[in-house]
N, C-alpha and C positions, 0 to 999 in steps of 0.2 A: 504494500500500500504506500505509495506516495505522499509525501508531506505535505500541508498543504501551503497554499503562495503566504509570505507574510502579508501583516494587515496594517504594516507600519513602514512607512517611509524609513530609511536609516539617519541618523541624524549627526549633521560635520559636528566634528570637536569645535570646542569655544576657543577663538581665534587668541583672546588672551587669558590672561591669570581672575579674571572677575568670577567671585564667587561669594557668595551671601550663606556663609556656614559658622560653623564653630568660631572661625574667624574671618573675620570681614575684610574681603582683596575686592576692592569696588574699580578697582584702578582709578583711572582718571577721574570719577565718579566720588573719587571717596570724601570728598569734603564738600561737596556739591549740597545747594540746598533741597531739601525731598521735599515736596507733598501728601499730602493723604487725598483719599481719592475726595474725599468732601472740599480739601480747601482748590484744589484742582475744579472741581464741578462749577464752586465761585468764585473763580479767576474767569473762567471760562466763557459762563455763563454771565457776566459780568462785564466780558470785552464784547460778545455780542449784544447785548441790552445797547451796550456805548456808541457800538457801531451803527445801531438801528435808529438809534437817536439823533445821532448827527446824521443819518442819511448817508454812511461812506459807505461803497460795498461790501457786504456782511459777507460773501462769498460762499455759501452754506453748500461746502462738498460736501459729497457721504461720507468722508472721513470723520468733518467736523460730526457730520449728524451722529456716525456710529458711536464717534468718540462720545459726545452728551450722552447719548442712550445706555453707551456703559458706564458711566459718572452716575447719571441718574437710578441706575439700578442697584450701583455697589456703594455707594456712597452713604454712612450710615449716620449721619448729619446735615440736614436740611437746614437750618437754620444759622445764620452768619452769627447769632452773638452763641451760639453751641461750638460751632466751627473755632471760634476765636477762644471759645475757654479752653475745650480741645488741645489746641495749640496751647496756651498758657500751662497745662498741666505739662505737657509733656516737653517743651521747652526749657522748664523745673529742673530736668533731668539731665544735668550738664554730665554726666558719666556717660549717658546713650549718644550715640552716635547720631546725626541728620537723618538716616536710611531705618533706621532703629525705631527712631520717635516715630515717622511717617506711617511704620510699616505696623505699628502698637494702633495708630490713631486710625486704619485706614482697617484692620485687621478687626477689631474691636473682640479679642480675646476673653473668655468668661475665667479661666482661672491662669496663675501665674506656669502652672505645669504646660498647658496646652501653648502659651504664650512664649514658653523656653524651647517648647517642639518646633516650634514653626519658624521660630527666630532665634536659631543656638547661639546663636554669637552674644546676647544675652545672658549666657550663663554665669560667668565667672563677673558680671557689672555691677549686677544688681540681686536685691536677696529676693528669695521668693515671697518673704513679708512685705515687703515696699511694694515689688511688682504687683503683689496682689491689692493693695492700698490703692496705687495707681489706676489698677484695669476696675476697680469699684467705684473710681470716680470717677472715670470714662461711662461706666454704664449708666450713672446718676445721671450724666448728659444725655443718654440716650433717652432717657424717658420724659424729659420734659420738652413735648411738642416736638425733639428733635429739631 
């Protein structure tokens, strides 16, 4: 009996050393300011309003539009003065890295273990006490109207 065809493309090796693991090789990337996908959604969301106001060409490719429609689905803050505490909490956290804070704020993790799986480079920063301080004040934002 015959194998059957794979169901996966093969995938090129990563051209550089960028890796978001145990230890963070961002390369050129690594001190770069991040986003969470909410403060991203009103940046965004925000240059179009500005551009529809003045009347300059909004230019509304599918990219943009894909890109809002994925903003607006994963973005787990609606609201600019949630977005800006957001930020404020995890800003706090001058041990975390820019890609660290974005990815806590954008992730919206329910306990510190889950939040250490997904984001190991975490590990050895911050305690799982604090971290879990942290992601409870995160969720506190989530439930107010978002």
């Amino acid at each position: 009996m015959a194998t059957p065809a794979p169901t996966s493309r093969s995938r090129e090796a990563p051209q550089g050393d960028e890796e978001a693991a145990a230890e963070l090789k961002l390369g050129e990337f690594q001190d770069v300011d991040a986003l969470t996908h909410s403060e991203a959604a009103l940046v965004i969301n925000a240059l179009v309003a500005k551009r529809k106001v003045d009347r300059k060409n909004v230019n509304e490719t599918e990219i943009l539009q894909k890109t809002t429609d994925y903003l607006e689905h994963f973005a787990r803050f609606r609201r600019k003065e949630n977005v800006e505490a957001v930020e404020r909490l995890l800003t706090a956290q001058k041990q975390l890295a820019k890609f660290e804070r974005a990815q806590l704020g954008s992730l919206c993790c329910d306990t510190a273990e889950e939040a250490k799986t997904l984001i190991p480079s975490l590990t050895d920063k911050i305690s799982d006490e604090d971290l879990q301080e942290l992601l409870d004040e995160i969720t506190k934002l989530m439930g107010y109207g978002n």
